[in-house]
C-alpha positions as CSV (number, residue, x, y, z in Angstrom):
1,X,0.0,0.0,0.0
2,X,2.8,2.2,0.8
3,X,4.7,2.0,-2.2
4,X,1.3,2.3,-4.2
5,X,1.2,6.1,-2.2
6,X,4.9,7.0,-3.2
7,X,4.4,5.8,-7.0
8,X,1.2,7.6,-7.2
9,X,3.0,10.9,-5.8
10,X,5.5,10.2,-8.4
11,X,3.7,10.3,-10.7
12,X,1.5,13.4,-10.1
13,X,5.1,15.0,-9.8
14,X,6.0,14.2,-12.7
15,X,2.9,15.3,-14.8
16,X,2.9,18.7,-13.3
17,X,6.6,19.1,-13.3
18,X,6.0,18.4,-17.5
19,X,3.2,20.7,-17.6
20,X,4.7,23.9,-16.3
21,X,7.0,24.2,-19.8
22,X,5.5,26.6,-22.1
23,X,5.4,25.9,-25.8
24,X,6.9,28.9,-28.2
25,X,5.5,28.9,-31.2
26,X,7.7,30.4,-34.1
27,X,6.5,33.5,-35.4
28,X,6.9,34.6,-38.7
29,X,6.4,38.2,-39.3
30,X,6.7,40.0,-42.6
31,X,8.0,39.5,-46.2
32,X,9.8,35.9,-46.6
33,X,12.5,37.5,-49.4
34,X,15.0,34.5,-51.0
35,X,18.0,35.7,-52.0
36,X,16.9,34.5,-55.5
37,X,14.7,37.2,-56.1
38,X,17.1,39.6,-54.2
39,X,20.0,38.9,-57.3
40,X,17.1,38.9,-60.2
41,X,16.7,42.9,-59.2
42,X,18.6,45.3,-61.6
43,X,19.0,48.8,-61.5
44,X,16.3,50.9,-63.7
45,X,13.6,48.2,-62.8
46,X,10.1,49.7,-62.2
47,X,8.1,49.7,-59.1
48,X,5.6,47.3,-60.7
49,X,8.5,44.9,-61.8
50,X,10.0,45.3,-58.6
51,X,6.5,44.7,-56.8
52,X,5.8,41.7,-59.3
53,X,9.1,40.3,-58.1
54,X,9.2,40.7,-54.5
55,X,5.7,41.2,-53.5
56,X,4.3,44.5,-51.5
57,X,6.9,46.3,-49.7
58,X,5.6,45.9,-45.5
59,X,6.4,49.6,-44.8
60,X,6.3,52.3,-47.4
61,X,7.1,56.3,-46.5
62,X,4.2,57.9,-47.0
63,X,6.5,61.4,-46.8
64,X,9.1,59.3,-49.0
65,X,7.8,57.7,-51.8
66,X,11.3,57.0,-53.1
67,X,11.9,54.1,-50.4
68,X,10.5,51.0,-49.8
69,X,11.7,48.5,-46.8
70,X,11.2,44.8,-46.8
71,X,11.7,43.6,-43.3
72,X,11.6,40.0,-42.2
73,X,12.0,38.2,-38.9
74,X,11.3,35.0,-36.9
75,X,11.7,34.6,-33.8
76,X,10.0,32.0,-30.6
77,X,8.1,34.3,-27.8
78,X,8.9,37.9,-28.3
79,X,13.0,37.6,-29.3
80,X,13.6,37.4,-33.2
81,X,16.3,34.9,-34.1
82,X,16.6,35.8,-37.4
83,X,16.0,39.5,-38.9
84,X,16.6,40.3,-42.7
85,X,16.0,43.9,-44.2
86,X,16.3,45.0,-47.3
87,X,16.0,48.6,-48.5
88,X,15.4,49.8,-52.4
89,X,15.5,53.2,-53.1
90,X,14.0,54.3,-56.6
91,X,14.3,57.9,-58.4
92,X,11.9,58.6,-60.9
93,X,9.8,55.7,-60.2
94,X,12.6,53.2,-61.6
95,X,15.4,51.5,-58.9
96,X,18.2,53.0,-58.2
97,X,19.8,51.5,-55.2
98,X,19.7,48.1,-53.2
99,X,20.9,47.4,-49.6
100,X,20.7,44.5,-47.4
């Protein structure tokens, strides 16, 4: 009978020592950019090409219409692992300049 206790308590340990870890889920937030699609843009590309090629920029400058940023992280909880950003900056509605 006693041993029957001591297993029971055991086991009740062990299932809530198990259940007090949290699962993180991954988050994925923003635009998923392969480096692909990064080396098919050329200089002198329009904003629709560009757009047709990398999707919809996630923030655009309403006071600078020149710049678009493509920003793109993962991350479990609220700490990104991985963070990528690209930057194009167009004159004359055709690319001018590309940074990672």
């Amino acid at each position: 009978m006693n041993n029957i206790i001591k297993l029971t308590l055991l086991s009740v340990s062990l299932l809530l020592a198990t259940g007090c870890s949290t699962y993180k889920m991954e988050i994925q937030q923003g635009n998923a950019i392969s480096n692909a699609a990064v080396q098919q843009l050329k200089r002198g590309m329009s904003k629709a090409e560009v757009s047709s090629l990398l999707g919809s920029p996630l923030m655009q400058d309403n006071f600078r219409s020149n710049r678009w940023d493509y920003l793109y992280y993962t991350g479990h909880g609220e700490v990104p692992s991985k963070i990528q950003n690209l930057t194009l900056i167009f004159k004359n509605e055709r690319l001018l300049q590309v940074s990672k």
